[in-house]
VMD Tcl script that builds the backbone (N, CA, C; Angstrom):
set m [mol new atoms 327]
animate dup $m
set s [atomselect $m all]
$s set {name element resname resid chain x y z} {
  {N N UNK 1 A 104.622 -35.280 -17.433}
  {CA C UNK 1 A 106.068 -35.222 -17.537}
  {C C UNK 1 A 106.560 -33.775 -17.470}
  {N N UNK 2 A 106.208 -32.692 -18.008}
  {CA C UNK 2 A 106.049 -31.787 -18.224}
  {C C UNK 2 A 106.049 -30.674 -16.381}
  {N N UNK 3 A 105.203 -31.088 -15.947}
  {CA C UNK 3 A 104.899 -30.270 -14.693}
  {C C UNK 3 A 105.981 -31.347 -13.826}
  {N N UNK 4 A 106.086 -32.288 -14.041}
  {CA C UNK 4 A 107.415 -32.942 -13.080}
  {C C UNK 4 A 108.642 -32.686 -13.342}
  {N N UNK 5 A 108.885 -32.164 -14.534}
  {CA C UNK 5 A 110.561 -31.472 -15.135}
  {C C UNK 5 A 110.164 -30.019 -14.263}
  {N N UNK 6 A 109.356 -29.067 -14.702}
  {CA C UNK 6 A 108.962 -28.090 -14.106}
  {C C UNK 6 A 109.419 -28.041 -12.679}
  {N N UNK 7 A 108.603 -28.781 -11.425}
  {CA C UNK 7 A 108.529 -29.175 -10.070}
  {C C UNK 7 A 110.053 -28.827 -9.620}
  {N N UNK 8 A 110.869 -29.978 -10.338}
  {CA C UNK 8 A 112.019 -30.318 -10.036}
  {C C UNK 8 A 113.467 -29.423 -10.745}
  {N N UNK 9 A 112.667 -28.486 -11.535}
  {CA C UNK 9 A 113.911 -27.437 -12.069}
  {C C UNK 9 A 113.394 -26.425 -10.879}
  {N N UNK 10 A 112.442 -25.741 -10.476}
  {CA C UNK 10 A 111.712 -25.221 -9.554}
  {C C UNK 10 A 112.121 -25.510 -8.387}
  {N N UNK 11 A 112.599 -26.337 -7.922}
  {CA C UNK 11 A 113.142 -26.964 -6.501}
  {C C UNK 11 A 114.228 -26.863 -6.836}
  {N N UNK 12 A 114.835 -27.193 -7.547}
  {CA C UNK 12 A 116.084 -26.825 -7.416}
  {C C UNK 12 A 117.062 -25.541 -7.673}
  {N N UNK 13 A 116.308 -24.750 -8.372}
  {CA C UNK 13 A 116.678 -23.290 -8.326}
  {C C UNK 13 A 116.315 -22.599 -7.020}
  {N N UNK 14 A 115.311 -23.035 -6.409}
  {CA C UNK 14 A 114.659 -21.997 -4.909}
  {C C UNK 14 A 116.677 -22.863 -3.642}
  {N N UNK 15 A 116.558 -24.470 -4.098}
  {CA C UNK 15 A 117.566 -24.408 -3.590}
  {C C UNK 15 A 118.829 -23.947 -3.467}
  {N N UNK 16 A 119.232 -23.987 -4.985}
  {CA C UNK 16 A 120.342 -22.914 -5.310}
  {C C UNK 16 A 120.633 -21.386 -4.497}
  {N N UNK 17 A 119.464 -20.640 -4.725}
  {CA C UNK 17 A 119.079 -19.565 -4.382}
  {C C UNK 17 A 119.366 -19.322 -3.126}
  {N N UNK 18 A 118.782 -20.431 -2.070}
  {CA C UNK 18 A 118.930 -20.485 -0.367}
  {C C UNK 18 A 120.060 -20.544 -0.443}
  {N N UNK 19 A 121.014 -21.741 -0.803}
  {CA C UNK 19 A 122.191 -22.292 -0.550}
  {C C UNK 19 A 123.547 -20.859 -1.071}
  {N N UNK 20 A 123.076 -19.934 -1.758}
  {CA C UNK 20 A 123.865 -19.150 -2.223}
  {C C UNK 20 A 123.889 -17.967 -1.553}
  {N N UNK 21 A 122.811 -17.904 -0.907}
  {CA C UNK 21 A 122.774 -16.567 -0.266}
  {C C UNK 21 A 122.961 -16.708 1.177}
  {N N UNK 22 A 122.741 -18.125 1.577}
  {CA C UNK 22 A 123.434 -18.773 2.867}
  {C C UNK 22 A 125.189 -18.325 2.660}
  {N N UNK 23 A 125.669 -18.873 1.614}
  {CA C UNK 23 A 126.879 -18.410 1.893}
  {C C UNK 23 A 127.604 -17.071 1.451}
  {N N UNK 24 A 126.948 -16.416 1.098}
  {CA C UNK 24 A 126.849 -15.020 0.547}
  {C C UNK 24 A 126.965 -14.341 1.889}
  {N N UNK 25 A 125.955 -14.582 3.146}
  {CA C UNK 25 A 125.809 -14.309 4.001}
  {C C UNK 25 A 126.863 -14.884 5.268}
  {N N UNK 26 A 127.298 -16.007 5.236}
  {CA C UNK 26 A 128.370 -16.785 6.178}
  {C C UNK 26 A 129.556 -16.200 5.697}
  {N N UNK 27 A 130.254 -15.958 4.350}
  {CA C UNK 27 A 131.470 -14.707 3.938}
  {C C UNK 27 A 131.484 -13.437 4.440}
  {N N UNK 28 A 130.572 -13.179 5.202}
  {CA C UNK 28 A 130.719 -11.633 5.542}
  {C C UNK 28 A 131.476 -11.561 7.037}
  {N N UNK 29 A 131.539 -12.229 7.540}
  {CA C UNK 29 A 131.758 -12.150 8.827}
  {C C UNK 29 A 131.556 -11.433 9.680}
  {N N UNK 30 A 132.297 -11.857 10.942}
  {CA C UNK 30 A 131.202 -11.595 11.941}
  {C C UNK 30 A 130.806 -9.760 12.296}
  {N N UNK 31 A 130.231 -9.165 12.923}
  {CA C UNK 31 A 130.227 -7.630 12.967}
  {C C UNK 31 A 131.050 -7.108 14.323}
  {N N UNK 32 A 131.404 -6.127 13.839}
  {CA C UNK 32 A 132.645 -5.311 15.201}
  {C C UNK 32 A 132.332 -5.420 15.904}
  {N N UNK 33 A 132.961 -5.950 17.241}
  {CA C UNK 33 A 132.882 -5.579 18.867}
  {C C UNK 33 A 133.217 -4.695 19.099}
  {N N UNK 34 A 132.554 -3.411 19.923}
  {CA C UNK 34 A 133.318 -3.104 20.864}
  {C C UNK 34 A 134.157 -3.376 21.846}
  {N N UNK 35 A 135.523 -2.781 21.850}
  {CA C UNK 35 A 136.145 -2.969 22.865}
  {C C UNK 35 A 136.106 -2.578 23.938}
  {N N UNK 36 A 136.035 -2.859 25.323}
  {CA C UNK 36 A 135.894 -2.281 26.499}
  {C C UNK 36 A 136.858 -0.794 26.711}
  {N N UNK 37 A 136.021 -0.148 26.917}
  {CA C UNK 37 A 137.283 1.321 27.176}
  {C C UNK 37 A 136.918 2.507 26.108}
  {N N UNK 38 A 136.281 1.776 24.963}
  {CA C UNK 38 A 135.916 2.261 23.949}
  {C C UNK 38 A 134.221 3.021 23.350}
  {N N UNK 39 A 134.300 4.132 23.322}
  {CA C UNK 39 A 132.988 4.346 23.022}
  {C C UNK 39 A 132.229 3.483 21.582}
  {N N UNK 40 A 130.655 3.621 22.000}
  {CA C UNK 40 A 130.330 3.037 21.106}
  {C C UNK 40 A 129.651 3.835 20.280}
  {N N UNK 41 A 129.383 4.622 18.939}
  {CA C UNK 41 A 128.426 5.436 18.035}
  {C C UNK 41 A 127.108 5.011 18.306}
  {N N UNK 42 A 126.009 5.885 18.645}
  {CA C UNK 42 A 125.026 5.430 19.058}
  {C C UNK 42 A 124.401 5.585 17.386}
  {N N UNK 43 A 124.762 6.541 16.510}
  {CA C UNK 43 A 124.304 6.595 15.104}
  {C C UNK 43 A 124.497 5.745 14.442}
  {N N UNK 44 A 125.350 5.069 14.288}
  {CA C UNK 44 A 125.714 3.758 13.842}
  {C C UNK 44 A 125.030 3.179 14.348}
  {N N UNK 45 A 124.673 2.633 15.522}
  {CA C UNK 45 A 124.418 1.848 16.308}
  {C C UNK 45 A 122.716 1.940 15.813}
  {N N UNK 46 A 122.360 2.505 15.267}
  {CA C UNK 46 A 120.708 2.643 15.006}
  {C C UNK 46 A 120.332 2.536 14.083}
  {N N UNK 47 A 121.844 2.712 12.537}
  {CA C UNK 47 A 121.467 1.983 11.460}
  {C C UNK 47 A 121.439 0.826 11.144}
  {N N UNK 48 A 120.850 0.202 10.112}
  {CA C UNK 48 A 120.776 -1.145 9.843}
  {C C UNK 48 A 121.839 -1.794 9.472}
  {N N UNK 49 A 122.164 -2.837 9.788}
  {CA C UNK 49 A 123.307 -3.782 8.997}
  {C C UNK 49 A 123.387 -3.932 7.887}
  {N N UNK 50 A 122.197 -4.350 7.199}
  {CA C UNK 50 A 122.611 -4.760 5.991}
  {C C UNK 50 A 121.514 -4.071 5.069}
  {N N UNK 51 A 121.356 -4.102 3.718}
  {CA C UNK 51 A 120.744 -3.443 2.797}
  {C C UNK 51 A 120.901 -4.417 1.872}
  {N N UNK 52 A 119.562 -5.119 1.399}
  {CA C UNK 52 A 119.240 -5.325 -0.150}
  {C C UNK 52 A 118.873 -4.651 -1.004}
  {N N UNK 53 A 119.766 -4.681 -2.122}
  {CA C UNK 53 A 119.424 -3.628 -3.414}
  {C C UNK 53 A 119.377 -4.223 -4.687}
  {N N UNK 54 A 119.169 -3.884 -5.669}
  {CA C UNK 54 A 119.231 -4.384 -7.192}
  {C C UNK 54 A 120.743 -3.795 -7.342}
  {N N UNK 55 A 121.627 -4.418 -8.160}
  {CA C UNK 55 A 123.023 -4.105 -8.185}
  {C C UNK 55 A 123.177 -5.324 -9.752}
  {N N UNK 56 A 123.001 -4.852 -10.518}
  {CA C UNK 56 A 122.876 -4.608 -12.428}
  {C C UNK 56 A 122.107 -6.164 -12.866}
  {N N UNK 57 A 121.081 -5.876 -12.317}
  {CA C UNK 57 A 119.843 -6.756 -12.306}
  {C C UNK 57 A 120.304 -8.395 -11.327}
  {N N UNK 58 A 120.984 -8.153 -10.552}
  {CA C UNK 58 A 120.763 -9.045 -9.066}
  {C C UNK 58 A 120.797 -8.818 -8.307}
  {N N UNK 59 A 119.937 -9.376 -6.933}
  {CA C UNK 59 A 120.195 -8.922 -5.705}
  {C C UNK 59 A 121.207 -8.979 -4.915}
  {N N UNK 60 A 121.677 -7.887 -4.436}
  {CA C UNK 60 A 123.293 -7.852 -3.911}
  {C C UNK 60 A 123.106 -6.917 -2.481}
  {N N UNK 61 A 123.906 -7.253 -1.654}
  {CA C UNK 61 A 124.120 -7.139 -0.178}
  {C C UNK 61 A 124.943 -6.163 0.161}
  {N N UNK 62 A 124.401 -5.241 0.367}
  {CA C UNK 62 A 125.489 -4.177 1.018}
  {C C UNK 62 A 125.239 -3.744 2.363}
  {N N UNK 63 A 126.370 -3.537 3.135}
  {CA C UNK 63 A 126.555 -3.442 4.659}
  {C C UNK 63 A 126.981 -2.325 4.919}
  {N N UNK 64 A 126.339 -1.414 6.029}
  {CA C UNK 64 A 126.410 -0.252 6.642}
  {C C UNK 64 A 126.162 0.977 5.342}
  {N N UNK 65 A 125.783 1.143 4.604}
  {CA C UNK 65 A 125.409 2.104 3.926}
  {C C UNK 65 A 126.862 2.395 2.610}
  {N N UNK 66 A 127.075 1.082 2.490}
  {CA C UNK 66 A 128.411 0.984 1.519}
  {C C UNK 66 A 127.719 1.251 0.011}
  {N N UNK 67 A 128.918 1.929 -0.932}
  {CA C UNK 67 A 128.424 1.967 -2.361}
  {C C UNK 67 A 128.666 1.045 -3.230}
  {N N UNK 68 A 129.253 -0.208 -2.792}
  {CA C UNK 68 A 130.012 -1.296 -3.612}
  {C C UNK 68 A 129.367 -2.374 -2.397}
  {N N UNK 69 A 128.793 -3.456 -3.314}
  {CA C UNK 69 A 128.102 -4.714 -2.644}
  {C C UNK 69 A 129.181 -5.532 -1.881}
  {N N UNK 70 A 129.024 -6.003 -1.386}
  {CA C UNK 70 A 129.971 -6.747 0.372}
  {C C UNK 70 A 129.319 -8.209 -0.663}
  {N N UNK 71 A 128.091 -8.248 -1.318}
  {CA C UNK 71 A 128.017 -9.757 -1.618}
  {C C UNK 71 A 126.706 -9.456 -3.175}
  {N N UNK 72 A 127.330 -10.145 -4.179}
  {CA C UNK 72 A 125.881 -10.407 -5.324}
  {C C UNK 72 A 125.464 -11.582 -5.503}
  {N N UNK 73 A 124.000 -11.569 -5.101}
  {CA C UNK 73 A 123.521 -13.251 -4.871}
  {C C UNK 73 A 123.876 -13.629 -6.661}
  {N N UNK 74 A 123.080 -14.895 -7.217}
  {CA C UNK 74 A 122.724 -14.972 -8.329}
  {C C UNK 74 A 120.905 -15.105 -8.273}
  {N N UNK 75 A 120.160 -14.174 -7.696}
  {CA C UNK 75 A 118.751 -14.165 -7.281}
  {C C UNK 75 A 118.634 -13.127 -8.838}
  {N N UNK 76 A 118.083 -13.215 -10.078}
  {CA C UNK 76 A 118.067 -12.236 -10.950}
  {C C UNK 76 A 116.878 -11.097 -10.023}
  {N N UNK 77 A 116.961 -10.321 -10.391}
  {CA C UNK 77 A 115.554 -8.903 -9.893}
  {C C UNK 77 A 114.578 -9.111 -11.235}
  {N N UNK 78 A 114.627 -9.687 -12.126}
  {CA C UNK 78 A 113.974 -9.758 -13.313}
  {C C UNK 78 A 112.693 -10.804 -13.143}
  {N N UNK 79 A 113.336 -11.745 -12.293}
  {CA C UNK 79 A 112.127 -12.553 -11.909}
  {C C UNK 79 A 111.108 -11.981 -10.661}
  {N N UNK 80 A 111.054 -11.308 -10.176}
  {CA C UNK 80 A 110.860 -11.041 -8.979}
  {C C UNK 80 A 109.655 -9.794 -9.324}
  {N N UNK 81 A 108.245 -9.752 -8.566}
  {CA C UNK 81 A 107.257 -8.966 -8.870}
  {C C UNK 81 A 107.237 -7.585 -9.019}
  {N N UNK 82 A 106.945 -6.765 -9.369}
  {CA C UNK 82 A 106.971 -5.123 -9.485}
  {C C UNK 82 A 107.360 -4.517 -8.170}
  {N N UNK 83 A 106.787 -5.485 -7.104}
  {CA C UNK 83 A 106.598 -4.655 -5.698}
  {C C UNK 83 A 108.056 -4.885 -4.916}
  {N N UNK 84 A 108.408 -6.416 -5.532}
  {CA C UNK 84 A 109.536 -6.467 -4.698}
  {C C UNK 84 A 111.003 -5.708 -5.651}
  {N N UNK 85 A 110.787 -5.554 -6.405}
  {CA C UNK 85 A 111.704 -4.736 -7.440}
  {C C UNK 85 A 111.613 -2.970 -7.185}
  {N N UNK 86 A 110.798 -2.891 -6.734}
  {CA C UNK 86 A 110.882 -1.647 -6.321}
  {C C UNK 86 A 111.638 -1.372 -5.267}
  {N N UNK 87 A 110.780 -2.006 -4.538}
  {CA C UNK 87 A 111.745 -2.382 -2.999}
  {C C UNK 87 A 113.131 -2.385 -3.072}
  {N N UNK 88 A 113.646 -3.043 -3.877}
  {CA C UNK 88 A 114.821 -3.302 -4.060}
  {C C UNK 88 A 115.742 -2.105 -4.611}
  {N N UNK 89 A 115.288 -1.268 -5.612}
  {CA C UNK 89 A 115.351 0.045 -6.120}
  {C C UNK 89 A 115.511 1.557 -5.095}
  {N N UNK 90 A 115.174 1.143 -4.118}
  {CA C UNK 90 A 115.210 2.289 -2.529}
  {C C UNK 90 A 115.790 1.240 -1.418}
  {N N UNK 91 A 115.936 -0.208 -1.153}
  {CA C UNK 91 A 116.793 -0.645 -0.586}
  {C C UNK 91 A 116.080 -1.498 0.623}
  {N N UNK 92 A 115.922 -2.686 0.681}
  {CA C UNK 92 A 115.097 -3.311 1.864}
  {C C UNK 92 A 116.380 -3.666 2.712}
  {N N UNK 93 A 115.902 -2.680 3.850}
  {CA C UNK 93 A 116.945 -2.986 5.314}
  {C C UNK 93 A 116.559 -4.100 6.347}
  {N N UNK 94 A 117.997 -4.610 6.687}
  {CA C UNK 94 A 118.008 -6.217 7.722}
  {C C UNK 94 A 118.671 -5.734 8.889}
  {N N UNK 95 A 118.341 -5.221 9.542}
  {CA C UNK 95 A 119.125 -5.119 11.028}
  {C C UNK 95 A 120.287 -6.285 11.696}
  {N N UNK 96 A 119.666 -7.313 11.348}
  {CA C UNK 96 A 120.449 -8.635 11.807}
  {C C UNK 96 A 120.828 -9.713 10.318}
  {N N UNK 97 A 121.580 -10.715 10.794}
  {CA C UNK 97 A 121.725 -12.003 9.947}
  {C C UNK 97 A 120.562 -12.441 9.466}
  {N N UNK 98 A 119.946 -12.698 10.748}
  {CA C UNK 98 A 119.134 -13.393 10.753}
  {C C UNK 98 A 117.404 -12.869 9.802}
  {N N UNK 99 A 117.635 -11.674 9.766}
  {CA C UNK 99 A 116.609 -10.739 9.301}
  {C C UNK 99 A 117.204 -10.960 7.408}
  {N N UNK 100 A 118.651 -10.987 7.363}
  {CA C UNK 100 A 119.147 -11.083 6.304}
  {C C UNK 100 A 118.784 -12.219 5.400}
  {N N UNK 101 A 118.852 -13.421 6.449}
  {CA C UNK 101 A 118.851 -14.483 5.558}
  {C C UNK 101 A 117.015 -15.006 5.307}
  {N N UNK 102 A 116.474 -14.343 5.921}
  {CA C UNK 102 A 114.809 -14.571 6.096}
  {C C UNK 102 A 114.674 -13.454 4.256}
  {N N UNK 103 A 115.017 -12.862 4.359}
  {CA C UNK 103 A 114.695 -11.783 3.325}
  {C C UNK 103 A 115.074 -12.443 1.860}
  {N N UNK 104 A 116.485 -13.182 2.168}
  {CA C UNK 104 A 116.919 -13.641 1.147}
  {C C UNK 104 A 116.216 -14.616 0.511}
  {N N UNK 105 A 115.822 -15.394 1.177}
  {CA C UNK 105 A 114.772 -16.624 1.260}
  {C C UNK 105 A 113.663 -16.214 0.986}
  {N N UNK 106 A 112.871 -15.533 1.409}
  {CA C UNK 106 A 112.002 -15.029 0.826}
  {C C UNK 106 A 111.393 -14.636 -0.401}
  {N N UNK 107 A 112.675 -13.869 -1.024}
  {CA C UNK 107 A 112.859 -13.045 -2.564}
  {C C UNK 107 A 113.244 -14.493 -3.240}
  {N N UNK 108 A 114.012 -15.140 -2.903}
  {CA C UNK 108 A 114.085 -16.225 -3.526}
  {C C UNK 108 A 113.047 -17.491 -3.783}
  {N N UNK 109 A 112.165 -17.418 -3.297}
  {CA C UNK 109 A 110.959 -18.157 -3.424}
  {C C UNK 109 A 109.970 -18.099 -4.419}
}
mol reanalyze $m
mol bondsrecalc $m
mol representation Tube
mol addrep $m
């Protein structure tokens, strides 16, 4: 009984977790176009999109090298191993969404 309450609080927090940082990630919208006519920053253009950081013990989303989070999951950093807490402490970069939401998922597991 015991490891089946477990299982199923366990599944459903990893779901929480996905489902929150899915939309953590779908609120940000979409990233600037250039407009035709318009130069594009090639420096910009070579930094990363997004940045995971620890932001007062959760993982929180900040975009283009911002000092205030664009998004704070509810992923605590407290659960999460020495290595990935560190990580998080100097900043794990996502170039894309898609890099974003793999990461999120990940830490959340």
């Amino acid at each position: 009984m015991k490891n089946t309450f477990k299982k199923l609080l366990l599944c459903f927090l990893a779901a929480a977790a996905v489902i929150t940082g899915s939309a953590a990630v779908k609120g940000m919208g979409d990233a600037e176009k250039v407009e035709p006519g318009k130069s594009l920053n090639i420096a910009a253009a070579s930094k990363p999109g997004y940045c995971l950081r620890d932001w007062q013990g959760y993982i929180a989303v900040f975009e283009d090298d911002c000092r205030t989070p664009k998004t704070v999951t509810d992923i605590p950093t407290e659960t999460l191993n020495n290595v990935d807490r560190e990580k998080l402490r100097t900043g794990i970069e996502a170039g894309t969404r898609e890099e974003l939401l793999s990461l999120l998922e990940d830490l959340s597991s």
